[in-house]
N, C-alpha and C positions, 0 to 999 in steps of 0.2 A: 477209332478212338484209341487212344495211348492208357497204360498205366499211370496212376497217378496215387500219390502218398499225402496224406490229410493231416490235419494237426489230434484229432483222435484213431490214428492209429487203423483205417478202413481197407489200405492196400494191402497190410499183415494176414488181419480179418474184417470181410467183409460185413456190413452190420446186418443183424437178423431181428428180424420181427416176426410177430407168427396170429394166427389165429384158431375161435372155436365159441361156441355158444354155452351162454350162462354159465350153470358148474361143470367145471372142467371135465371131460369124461361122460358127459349125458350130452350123447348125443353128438362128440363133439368127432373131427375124420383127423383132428393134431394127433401127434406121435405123442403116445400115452405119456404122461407128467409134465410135458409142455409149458400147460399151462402155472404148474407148480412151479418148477424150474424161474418161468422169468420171473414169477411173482417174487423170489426169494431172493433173486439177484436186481430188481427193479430199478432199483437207486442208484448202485453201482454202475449196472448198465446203460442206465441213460446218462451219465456224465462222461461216459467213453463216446456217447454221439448226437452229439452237440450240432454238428454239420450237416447239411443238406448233401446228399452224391452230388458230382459234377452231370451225373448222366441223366438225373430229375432234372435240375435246372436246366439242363440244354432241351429235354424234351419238354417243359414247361413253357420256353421261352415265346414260340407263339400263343401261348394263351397269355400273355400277362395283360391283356385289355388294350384301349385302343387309345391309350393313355390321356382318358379323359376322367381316367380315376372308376367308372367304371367296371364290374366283372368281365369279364369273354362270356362264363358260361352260366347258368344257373347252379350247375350239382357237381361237386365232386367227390370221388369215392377215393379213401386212404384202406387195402386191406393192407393188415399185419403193422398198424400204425404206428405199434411202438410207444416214445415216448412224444410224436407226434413233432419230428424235425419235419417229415415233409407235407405235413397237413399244414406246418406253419408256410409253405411255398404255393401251396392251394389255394389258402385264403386269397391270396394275390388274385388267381384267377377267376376262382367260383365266390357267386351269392353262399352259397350254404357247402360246408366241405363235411361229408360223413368220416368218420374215422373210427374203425372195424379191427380189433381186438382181445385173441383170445384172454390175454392176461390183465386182471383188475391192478395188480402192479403198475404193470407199464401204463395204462389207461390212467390212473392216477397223476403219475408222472407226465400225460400229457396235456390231463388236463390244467396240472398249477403250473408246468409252461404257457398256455394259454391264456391263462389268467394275466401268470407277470408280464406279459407282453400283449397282453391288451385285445385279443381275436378271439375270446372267447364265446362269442356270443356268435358266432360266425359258425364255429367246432361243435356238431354234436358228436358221443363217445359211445359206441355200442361195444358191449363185450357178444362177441358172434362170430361165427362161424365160415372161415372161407369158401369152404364146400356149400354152403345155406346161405351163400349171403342175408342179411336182414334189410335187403332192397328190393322192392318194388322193377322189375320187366322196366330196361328202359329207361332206366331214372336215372343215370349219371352220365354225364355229358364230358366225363373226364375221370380218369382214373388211374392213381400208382399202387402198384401191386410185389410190391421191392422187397425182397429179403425173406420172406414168408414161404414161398412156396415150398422150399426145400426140408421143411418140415415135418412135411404133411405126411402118412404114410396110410396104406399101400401106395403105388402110382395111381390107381383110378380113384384114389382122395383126392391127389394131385391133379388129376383130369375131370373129376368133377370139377373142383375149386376153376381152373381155368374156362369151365365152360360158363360158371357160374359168375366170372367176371363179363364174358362174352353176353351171357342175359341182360347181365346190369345196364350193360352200356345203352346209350339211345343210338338207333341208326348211324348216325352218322359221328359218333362218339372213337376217342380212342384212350388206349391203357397202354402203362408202361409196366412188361413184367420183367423181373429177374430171379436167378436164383445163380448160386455157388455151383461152378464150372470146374472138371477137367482142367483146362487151360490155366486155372490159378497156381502161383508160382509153389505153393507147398505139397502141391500132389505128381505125385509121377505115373497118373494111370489114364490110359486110353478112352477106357470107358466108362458110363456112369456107374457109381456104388453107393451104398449106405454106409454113413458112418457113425459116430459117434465125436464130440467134440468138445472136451470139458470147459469152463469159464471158471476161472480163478477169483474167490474174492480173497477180498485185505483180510489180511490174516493165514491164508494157504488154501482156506475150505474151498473145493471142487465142485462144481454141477453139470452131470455130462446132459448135451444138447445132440439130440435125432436131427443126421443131414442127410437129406438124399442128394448128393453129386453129380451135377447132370454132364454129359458129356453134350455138345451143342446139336450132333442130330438128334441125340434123344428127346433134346429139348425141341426141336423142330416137331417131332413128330408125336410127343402132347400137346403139342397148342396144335396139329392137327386132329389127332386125337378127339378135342375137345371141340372141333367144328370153330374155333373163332378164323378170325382170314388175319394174316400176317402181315403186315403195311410195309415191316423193316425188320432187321434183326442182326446182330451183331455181339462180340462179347468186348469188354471193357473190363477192366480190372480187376479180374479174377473171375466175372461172372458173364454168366448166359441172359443177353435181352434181347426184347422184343418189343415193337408196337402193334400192336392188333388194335382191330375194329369187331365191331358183331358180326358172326357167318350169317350164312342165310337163312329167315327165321320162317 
C-alpha cells in the first residue's frame, strides 16, 4: 500500500482512538489520564476525523454482504472507537457492531454521529477496556482494532489487549490491528520508543497524548506475543498493520 493524505489531515497524524473500563484509572491498562485527555479534547478531535482510513475500507471490502442488502456477519467489534467513523463502516457488514471506548467524550461523539445518520440502533457504546474487553469468548465475527493500541502502557497492557482481541474473535473471525510506526515520515528512529505527543486546541491550550512507537518487528512479535496467528501484515501510512485471526484455543 502507498501513503496517502486525507482531507482531515491523517497522513500528518495518524488518527488515535484509545480504550479502558468505567472511571478512568479503576482498573483500567490506558496510559494514565488517557481517558481525561480525549474527554477534554472530544469535540475538537472528532471534527479532524470525519473519514474512514483507506486501509479499513479495503479490509472491510469483503464483508460488505452479498449485496442483497443483507449483513456478512452477525457481530462486529470497533476497539478504541472514537468518535465511531469506523463503526459507521461496520454497520455495512455486521447485524449488531459493538463499539469499545475508554473515553465518555468520544463515545458521545459517536453516538450523536449515529444518530444523525440514522444506524443507531445498529451501534451499541461501551465505555471498556482493551485489555478486558467487555465480550463474550468468540462473539465477534469481525473486528477493527485501529489507532488505540499505541496507548496502552506497559507493553504486556499492549499484549494482553491483543490477546484479548484474539479471545473476542470467533474461530474463523478476523481483526484489523494498527498502531503508529517507525516508518512514519516524522520520526527518524529505528526502533520502537515511547513518546509523548501533544494536541492543540483552538485557542493554543495543549494535551500531551502517551504513544508507544512501534517499530514493525516489534510489532510482529506482540501479536506473537499474544498467541493470535497473523493472516497478513504490512505498514501503510505511517503505521504498523495486521490481519489476525484467533491462535489456537
Amino acid at each position: 500500500m502507498t501513503r496517502r493524505t486525507t482531507a482531515d489531515g491523517d497522513a500528518a497524524v495518524p488518527s488515535e482512538d484509545t480504550s479502558a473500563e468505567e472511571a478512568p484509572g479503576d482498573g483500567s491498562r490506558a496510559a494514565p489520564g488517557v481517558a481525561a485527555v480525549y474527554d477534554r479534547i472530544a469535540a475538537h478531535f472528532s471534527k479532524t476525523r470525519e473519514y474512514p482510513w483507506p486501509e479499513v475500507e479495503s479490509f472491510l471490502d469483503e464483508f460488505r454482504g452479498d449485496g442483497s442488502g443483507a449483513p456478512a456477519v452477525d457481530v462486529a467489534l470497533d476497539v478504541g472507537c472514537g468518535n465511531g467513523r469506523h463503526s459507521e463502516l461496520l454497520v455495512d457488514a455486521a447485524e449488531r457492531v459493538v463499539g469499545v471506548d475508554v473515553s465518555g467524550g468520544l463515545l458521545a461523539e459517536a453516538r450523536r454521529r449515529a444518530a444523525d445518520r440514522g444506524y443507531a440502533d445498529r451501534l451499541e457504546l461501551v465505555r471498556g477496556d482493551a485489555a478486558a474487553l467487555p465480550v463474550g469468548a468468540g462473539a465477534a465475527d469481525l473486528a477493527v482494532y485501529v489507532a488505540a493500541l499505541h496507548h496502552l502502557r506497559p507493553r504486556d497492557a499492549r499484549v494482553d489487549s491483543l490477546a484479548e482481541l484474539g479471545r473476542a474473535l470467533a474461530p474463523d473471525g478476523r481483526g484489523l490491528v494498527s498502531a503508529w510506526s517507525t516508518e512514519h515520515d516524522r520520526f527518524d528512529r529505528d526502533d520502537g520508543f515511547d513518546t509523548t505527543v501533544d494536541w492543540t486546541l483552538p485557542g493554543g491550550d495543549t494535551e500531551p497524548r502517551f504513544y508507544h512507537v512501534y517499530d514493525p518487528a516489534e510489532f510482529r512479535a506482540d501479536l506473537d506475543a499474544a498467541g493470535v496467528r497473523v493472516v497478513d501484515e504490512f505498514v501503510s501510512s505511517g503505521n504498523c498493520y495486521a490481519v489476525v485471526a484467533p491462535g489456537d484455543r
